[in-house]
N, C-alpha and C positions, 0 to 999 in steps of 0.2 A: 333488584327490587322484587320482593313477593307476589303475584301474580293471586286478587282474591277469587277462593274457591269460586262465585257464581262467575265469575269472567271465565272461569275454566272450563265450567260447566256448559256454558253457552258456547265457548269455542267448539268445545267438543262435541254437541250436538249441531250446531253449525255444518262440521264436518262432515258428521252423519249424512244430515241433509241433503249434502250434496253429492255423497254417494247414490242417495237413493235416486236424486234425478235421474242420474245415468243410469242407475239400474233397471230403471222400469222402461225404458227408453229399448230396453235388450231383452223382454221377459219373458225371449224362447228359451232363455240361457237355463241349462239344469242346476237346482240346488247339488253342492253335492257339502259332503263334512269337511269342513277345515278344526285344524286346532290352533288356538290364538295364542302367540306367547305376549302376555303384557309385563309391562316394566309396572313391579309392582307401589314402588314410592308414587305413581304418577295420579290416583285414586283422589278427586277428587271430595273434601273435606264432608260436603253435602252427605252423600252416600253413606250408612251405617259399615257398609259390610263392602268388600269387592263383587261380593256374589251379587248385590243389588247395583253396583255400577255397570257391570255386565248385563244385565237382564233388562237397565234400563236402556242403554245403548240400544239391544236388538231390537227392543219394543219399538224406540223411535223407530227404526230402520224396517221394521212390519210394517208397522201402521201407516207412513208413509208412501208405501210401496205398496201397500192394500196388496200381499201377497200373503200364505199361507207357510206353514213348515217354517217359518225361521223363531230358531228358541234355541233359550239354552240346553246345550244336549248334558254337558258335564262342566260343573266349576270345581278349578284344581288352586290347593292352596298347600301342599305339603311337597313333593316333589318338582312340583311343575307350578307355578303361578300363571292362570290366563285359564281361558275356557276351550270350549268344542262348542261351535253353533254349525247349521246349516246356511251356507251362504252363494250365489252364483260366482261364477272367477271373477265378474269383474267386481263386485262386492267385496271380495275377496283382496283384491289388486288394491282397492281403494283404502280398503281397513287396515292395509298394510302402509301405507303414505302417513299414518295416525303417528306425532309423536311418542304416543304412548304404548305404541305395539310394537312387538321387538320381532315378529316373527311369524306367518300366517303357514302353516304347513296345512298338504294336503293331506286326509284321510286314507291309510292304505290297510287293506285285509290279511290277513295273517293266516295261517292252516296249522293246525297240531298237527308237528313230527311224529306221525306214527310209527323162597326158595334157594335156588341153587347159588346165588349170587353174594350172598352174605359169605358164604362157608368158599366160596373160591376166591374170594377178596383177602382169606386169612382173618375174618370176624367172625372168632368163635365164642359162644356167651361161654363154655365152661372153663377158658381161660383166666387164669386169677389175677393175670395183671394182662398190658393193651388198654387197647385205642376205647373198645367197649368199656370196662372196667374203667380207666383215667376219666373218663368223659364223663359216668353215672348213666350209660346210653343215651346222653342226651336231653337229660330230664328236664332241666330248666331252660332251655333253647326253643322258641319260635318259627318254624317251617312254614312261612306264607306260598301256598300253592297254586299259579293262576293259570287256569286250563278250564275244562268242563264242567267242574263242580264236582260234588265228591255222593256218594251214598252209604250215610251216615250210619246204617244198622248193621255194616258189615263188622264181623270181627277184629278185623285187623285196626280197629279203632274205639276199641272197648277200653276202656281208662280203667280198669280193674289195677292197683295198689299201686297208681297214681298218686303225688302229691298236691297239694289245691293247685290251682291256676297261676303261673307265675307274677306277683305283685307289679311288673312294670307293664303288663300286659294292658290295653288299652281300646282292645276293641269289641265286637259285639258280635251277635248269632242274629242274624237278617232274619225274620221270617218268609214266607212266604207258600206258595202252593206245594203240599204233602212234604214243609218242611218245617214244623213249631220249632222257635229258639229252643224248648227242650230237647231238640237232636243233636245240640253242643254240650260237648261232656269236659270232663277234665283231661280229654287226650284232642278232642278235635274244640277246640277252646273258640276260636270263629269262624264265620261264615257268610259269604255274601255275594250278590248277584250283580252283573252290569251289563243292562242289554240296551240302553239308550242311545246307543252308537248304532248300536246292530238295527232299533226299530225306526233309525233316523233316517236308515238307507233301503230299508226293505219292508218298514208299512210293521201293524200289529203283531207279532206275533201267534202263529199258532197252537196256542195253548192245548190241543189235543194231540198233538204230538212233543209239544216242550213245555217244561216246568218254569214256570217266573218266581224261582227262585233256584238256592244255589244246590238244590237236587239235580246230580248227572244224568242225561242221558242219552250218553252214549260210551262214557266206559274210560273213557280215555283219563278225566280227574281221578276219578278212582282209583285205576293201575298207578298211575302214575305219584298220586299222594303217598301210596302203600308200601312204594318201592323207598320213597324219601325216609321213612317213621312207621309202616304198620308195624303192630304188636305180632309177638310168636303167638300162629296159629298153627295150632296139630291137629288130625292131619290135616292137608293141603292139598290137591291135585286139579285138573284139569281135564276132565273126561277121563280119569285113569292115569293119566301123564304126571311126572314129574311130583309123584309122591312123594312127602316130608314135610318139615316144618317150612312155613312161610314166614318170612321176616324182612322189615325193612334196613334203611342204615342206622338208622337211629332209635332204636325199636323206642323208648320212652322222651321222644321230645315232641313236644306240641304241635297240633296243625291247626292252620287258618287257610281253610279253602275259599279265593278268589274267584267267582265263575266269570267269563269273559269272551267264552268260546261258544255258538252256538249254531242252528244246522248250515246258514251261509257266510260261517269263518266266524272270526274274533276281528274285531273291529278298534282300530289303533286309540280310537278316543277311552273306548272302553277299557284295553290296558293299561294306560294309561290313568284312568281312573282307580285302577284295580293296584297300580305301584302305590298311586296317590296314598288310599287308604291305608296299604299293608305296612306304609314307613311310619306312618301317624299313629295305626295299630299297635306299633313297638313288635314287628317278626325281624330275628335276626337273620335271616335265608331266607332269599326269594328263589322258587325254582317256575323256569316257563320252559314248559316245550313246546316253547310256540315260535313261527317264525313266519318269513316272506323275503321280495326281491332287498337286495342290500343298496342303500340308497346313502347316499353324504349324511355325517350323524347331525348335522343340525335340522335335519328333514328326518329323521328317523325317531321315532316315539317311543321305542322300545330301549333305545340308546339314551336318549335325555333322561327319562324316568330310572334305568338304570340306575345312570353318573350319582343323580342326586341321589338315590337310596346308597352308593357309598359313602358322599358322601355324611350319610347319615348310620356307617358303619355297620351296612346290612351287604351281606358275601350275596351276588347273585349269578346265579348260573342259568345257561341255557342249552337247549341243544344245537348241535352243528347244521340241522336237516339233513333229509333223506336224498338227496340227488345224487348221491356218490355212484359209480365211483368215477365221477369224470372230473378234470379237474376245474377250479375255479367255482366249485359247487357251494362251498363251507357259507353258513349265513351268522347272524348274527354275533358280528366280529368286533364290534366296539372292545379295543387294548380292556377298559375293564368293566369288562362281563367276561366271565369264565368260561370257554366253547367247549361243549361234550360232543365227540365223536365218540360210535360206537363199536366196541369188541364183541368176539362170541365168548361164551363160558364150554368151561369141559364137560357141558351134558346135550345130548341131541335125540333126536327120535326120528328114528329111520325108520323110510318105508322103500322097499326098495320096489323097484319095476322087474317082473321075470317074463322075457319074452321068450315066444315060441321055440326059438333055437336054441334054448339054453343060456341067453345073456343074461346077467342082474344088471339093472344101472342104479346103482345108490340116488335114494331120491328121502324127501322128509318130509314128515306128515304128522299131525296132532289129531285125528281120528278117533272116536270113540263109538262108534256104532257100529252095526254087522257085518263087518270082514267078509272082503271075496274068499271064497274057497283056493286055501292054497296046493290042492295037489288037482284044480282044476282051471283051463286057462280060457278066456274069454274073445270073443273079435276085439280086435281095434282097428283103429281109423283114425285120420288125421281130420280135425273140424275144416282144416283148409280146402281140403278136399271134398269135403260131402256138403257143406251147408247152403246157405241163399247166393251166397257171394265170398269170393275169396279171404278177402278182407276183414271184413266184419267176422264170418263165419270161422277163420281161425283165430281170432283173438274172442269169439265165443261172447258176443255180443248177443244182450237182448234182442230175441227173436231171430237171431239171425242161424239158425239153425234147423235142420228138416227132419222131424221125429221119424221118417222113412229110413231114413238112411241112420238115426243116432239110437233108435232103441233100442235095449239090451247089449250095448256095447262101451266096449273103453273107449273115451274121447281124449285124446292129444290137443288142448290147446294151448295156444301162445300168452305169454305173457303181455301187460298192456292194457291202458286205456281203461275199463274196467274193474272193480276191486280183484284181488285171486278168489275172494271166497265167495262172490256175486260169479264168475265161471261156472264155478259147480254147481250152482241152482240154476245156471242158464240151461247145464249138461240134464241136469236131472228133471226138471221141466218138460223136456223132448225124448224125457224116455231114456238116458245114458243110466249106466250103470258104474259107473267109475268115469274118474279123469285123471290124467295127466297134466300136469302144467310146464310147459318149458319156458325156462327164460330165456327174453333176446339178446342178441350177441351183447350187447351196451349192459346187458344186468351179469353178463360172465355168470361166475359158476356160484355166484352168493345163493344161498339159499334159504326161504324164509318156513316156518313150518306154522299153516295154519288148521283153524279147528273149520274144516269143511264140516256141511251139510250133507254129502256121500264120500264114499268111497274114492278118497283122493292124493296122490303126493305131488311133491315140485319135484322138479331136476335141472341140471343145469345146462348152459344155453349148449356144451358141446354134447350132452347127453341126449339131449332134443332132437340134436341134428341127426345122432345117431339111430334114435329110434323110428323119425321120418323116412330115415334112407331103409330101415328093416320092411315100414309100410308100402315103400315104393316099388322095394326087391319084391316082395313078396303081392303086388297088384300087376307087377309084369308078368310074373310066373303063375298069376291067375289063381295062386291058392292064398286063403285067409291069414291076416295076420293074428296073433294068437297074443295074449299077454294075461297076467294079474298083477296085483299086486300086495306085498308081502308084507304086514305093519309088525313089526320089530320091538317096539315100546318104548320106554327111555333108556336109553346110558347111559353112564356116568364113566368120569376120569376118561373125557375122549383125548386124544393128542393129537396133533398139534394143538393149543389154546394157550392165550387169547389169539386169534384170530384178527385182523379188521373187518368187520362185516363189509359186505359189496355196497350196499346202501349207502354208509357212510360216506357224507357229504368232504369235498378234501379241498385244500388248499390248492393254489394260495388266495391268497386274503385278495378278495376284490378293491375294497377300498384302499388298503392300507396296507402292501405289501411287503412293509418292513417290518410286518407284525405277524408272527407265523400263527396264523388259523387252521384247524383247531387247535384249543389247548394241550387235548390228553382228550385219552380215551375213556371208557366205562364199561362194564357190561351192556349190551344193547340190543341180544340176537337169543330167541325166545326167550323171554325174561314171565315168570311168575307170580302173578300179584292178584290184590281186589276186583273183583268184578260186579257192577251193578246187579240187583236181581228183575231187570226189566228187561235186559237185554239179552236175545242169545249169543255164546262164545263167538260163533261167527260176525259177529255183527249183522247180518241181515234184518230186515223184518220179518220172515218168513218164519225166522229159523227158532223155537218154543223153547228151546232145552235152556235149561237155567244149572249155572252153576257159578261159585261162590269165589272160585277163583279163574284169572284165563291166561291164557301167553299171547304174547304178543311181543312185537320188535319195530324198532326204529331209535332213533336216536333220543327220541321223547322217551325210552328206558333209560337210557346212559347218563340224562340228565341228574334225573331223581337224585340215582345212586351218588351221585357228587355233591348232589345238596344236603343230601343225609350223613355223607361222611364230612362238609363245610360244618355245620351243624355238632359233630361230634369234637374234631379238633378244637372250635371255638367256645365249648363248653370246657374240653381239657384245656384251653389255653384264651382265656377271657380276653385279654389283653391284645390277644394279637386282630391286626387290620385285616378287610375282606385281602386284599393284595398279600399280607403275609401268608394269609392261608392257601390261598391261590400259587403262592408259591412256593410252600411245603409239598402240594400236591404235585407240582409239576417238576421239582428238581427230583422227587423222589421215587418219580415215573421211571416204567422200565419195560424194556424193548425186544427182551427175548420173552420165547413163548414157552409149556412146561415140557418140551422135549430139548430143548436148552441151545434152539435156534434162532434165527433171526425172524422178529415175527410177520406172520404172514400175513398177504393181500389176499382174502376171500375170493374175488375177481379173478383173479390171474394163476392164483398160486404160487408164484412170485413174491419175494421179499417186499414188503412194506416199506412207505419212506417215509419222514418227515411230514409232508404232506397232506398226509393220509393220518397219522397219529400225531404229530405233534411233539410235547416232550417224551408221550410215552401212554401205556397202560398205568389206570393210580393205583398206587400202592398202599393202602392205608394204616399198615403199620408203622412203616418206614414215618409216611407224612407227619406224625403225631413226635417225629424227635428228630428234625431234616436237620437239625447244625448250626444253620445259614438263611436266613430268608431276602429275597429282593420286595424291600418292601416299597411303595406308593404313598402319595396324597391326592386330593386334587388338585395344588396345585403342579403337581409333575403333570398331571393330563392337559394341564392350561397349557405350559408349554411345548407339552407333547402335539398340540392341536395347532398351536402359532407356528409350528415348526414343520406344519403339516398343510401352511400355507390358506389355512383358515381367516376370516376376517374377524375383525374384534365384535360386531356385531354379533357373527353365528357362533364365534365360541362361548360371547353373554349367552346366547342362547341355549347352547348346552349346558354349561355351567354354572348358569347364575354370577358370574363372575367377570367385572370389566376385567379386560388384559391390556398389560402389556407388552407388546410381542419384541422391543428389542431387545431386552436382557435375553430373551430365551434363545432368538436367532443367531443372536453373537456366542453364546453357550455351546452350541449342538446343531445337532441334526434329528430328524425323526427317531434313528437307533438307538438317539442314547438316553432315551427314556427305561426308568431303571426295572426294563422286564427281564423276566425269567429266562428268557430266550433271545435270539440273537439274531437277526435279520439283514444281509449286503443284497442290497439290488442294483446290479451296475448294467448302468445303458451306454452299449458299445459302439461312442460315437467314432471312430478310426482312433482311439488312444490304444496302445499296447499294454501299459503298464495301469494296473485299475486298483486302487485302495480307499481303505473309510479306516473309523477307528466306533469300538464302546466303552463309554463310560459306562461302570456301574459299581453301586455300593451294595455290599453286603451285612446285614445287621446278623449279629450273635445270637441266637436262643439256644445253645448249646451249652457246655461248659465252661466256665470263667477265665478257664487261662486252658485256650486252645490255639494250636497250628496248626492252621490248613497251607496245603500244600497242591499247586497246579502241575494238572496233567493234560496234554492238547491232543485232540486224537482234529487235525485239522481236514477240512473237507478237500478231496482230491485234487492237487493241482493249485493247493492255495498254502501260503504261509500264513501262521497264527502265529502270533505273541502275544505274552500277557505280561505286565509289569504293574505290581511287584508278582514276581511267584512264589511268594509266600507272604501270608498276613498272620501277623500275632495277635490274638484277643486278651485283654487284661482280666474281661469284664463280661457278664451278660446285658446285653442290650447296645454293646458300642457297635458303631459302626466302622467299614472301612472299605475304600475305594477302592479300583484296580479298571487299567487301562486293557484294551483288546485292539490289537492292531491286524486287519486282513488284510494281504497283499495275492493279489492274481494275475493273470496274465488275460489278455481276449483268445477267443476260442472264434473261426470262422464259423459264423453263423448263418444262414438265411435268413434273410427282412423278415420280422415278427415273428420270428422265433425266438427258442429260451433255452438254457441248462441249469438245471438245480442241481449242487451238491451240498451235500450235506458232513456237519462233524461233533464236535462238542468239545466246551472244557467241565474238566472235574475239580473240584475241590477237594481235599479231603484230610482230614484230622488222625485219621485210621480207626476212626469210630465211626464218622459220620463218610458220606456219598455224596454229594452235592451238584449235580450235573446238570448243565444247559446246552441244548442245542444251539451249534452254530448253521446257518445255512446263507450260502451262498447263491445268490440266481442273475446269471450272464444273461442280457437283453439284447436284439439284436431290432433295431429300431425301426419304421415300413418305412 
């Protein structure tokens, strides 16, 4: 029997009620953000709107508590049904007991992943036919960009022989402070702001240092929108650096900048808000370079908002993070969201170090201001040595160094703690005339190049060591250590490339380790793009110099560049799903570098694994005619999730979707969700003999009547088979299945220890390449 709406109503504020008792009962307890997932049928009749059943609930639950801060922060009705209020845990605890709440998650902060890249991708505009050309660059495609907001007057976003606004488009140009809706053109088509997460937790904002609206400031929206869709701008450069046209992936597809990110992080409610809108907006590509700790996806907001923007048929990409190169680093790993780890490109700027005795050490530097004299060499000193304290004084901390001992000299500091280009103004504050930066042994030999405030390069952590020991030789033998150093400028076509940057965050997959995290790689190691004109290249506050474009590295490059080429295929190819595209990009990834090696680990200098890259560097010619695609739905992630020992509650939670998890359990396992890649994780409890098997289908976008044909390059030590080894296609768009069976043996291990190897099968027609990693990892249990 019907239950009438006022009986509900009063149950439910009942409820309330008695929340509050307890609550006030406890009201040392801190407010902090939760996000509320509500079961949206459960909306009692009363209520116009859900927005007004929310607002009425917290109101009770104020006013009763005669407490302050509880309101609604954000109501979500596109992605995510339920709200963001500020509530104590045990309010929190309580709200959760509510038949109609399916889910109370805490609030977690997020940090942005902190030219040449078009043309070493192989996207060239004077090509007559490609990925550019097929696509129309991108013309009618949507790029929702959620990061710091973007600064609209830049070039790289001039709509100049644009066509109008694309008709399904949906959403708006936000005003707000030094940003009129007339700053939205027919290239940057929305914009808008979300900082009520951020002011839930940290009080007003500062409007004398930030904009309440989606005006950047601090750089990061910018690059990063530019690198997805800026338009060709000539020339281009960077203090001098890295001369030429600048361009995005998608030079002519639309932007909708989401700001989210502001000076203490990006705030889960607010992302969330920010999916909210972009899927309701109608953007076909979300790109975040944003991320944090990896937590179970029905506690993760970055992952629900996701799911449901697939699907609502929007490709979303992320980046991998910057903690590399150790492993277990890789974040935002939800099977679908798309992981960008980062590559370098074949251009670099060397500045090398020339010490007294004739040594160079290769070191890199973005520099544009008055060069030391090079046929004159300078003291150096190590900041470890001369400053306030060991400690501080070599990683070149605020204040922590003695103008006595650093004026007019090269300083050596350490990498750490501190930004690299916050060092050089510590150095030149005390009177340094140059610095060194070494990286510590954990950052190996990656090398990042930025635009210092003086006279500076990096080098790497054995370079460091070596240049320490010159200062040490040379303080025993009582004479001065001598050095300069040398700036080079850019070059171009360096070899080996692509590289894996050291930064890049690597596998494996924390949550989900039958899911190889990252996907693929991207350009992500000085990358060329938009820069605010508030800001200097440094980022400092200090630092005055304005320019139009800057370099910068992190995996928050590498993402872009994948939304922008998402963005392009799905323009050449309307039809296909974010998961198709996803996995065009990943079968058609590839793993040597352009000296025709295996490619290399920044870190080590040592070959690259799975781990680290994934299926591979994208390849975006190839992606736009792979053959073959592993394509998805949501409901493969239902059962991907049941199977993943999920309960029906939190996978409602993710998915919007009741499950049933027996069909799926009797079906499978976690691996045989139909991904790109290939995942065996065997824990070696005394069995000898260890096997799984994958199912997976492959759908046709190739030619109508093709044979593919399998080739197993299986990982060390392990048997592959595939059956059938060969599939016939009639048709485009048929699909057809094929079984993978792993067989291994155990390996003596040590308690809590691991071994990964790695291999792949191919498919191939003799037209098309079709390649998936397989990888194997032996667990050895504590």
């Amino acid at each position: 029997m019907a239950v009438p709406p006022m009986k509900l109503l009063l149950t439910y504020l009942l409820t309330i009620s008695l929340i509050i008792i307890i609550a006030s009962s406890s009201s040392i307890e801190q407010r902090k953000t939760f996000i509320i997932r509500v079961n949206h049928d459960s909306k009692p009749s009363i209520f116009p709107t859900h927005k007004h059943w929310y607002e009425s609930s917290l109101k009770s639950l104020s006013a009763a508590a005669a407490v302050d801060g509880v309101g609604l922060i954000h109501s979500y009705d596109t992605v995510f049904h339920g709200f963001s209020a500020k509530l104590t845990p045990t309010e929190a605890q309580k709200l959760e007991a509510l038949p109609a709440i399916m889910a109370v998650i805490p609030e977690r902060v997020r940090r942005v992943h902190t030219t040449r890249s078009p043309e070493f991708l192989g996207l060239r505009t004077g090509d007559n036919a490609g990925l550019l050309k097929e696509s129309d660059f991108g013309s009618d495609l949507v790029i929702g960009v959620i990061d710091t907001g973007i600064w609209p007057e830049r070039e790289s976003f001039n709509d100049r022989n644009l066509g109008p606004v694309p008709a399904k488009w949906r959403g708006e140009c936000v005003s707000g402070e030094k940003f009129p809706s007339s700053m939205c053109n027919r290239k940057l088509i929305g914009a808008r702001f979300f900082s009520n997460g951020y002011e839930a937790t940290n009080g007003k904002m500062n409007e004398t240092t930030e904009f309440r609206s989606p005006r950047d400031t601090d750089g990061h929206g910018t690059h990063t929108a530019s690198i997805a869709a800026g338009r060709y701008v000539f020339p281009a450069s960077t203090l001098g650096y890295a001369r030429g046209v600048a361009a995005g992936m998608a030079p002519k597809a639309r932007l909708a900048a989401y700001k989210v990110c502001w000076n203490a992080g990006c705030y889960d409610s607010d992302i969330l808000a920010a999916f909210d809108a972009a899927v309701a907006d109608g953007v076909d590509v979300i790109s975040l370079s944003v991320g944090g700790v990896v937590v179970p996806y029905h506690l993760d907001a970055i992952a629900i908002g996701a799911l449901s923007a697939f699907d609502a048929g929007v490709f979303v990409s992320a980046s991998a993070g910057n903690g590399g190169p150790g492993g277990l680093t890789v974040t935002n790993v939800a099977p679908w969201v798309t992981t960008v780890g980062a590559g370098t490109i074949d251009r670099d700027f060397p500045a090398d170090v020339k010490l007294g005795d004739g040594r160079r050490i290769a070191g890199v530097s973005v520099y544009g201001g008055p060069a030391l004299a090079h046929d004159m060499l300078y003291p150096l000193i190590y900041a470890g040595s001369e400053g306030s304290d060991g400690y501080s004084s070599s990683l070149c901390l605020e204040g922590s160094l003695n103008p006595n001992f650093v004026k007019g000299k090269i300083v050596l500091c350490d990498r750490g703690i501190n930004s690299r280009a916050a060092k050089g103004e510590v150095v030149k504050k005390a009177g340094g005339i140059a610095m060194i930066l070494a990286n510590g042994v954990f950052d190996g030999e990656g090398l990042v190049a930025d635009c210092h405030v003086l006279p500076a390069t990096a080098v790497g952590a054995a370079s460091g060591e070596e240049i320490r020991k010159y200062i040490q030789s040379k303080t025993k033998s009582k004479s001065p250590a001598m050095a300069t150093i040398v700036f080079r400028g850019t070059r171009l076509n360096i070899t080996p490339a692509p590289v894996v940057a050291s930064f890049s965050a690597r596998g494996p997959n924390p949550e989900t380790p039958e899911i190889l995290k990252p996907d693929l790689i991207a350009p992500g190691l000085n990358i060329l793009a938009a820069w605010p004109d508030n800001i200097g290249p440094s980022g400092i506050p200090s630092d005055k110099r304005r320019t139009e474009f800057n370099i910068l590295s992190g995996t928050s490059m590498a993402c872009p560049h994948v939304s922008g080429l998402a963005a392009l295929l799905k323009a050449a190819h309307p039809e296909w799903s974010p998961a198709a595209i996803r996995s065009a990009l990943m079968t058609t990834a590839y793993t040597v570098d352009n000296h025709g090696g295996k490619m290399l680990d920044e870190s080590t200098g040592n070959s690259s694994t799975v781990m680290d890259y994934g299926a591979g560097h994208v390849h975006p010619q190839k992606a736009m005619d792979p053959g073959l695609v592993y394509d998805l739905d949501s409901y493969d992630y239902v059962d991907f999730l049941c199977n993943s020992n999920y309960t029906t509650k939190n996978i409602q939670v993710i998915t919007r979707k009741v499950a049933n998890c027996n069909g799926a359990k009797r079906a499978g396992h976690i691996g045989n969700l139909n991904y790109p890649s290939m995942a065996a994780v065997f824990q070696q409890y005394g069995k000898h003999k260890l096997s799984t098997h994958f199912i997976r289908t492959v759908t046709n976008v190739g030619s109508s009547d093709s044979v593919y044909t399998v080739t197993i390059h299986p990982p060390r030590g392990a048997v592959v088979t595939v059956e059938p080894e060969r599939l016939a296609f009639r048709r485009v768009g048929q699909k057809l299945n094929f079984l993978v069976r792993v067989q291994t043996e155990a390996l003596k291990l040590s308690a809590g220890s691991s071994v990964v190897k790695s291999g792949s099968i191919v498919w191939s027609d003799g037209k098309h390449v079709v390649t998936s990693p397989i990888v194997v990892t032996l667990q050895q249990p504590l």
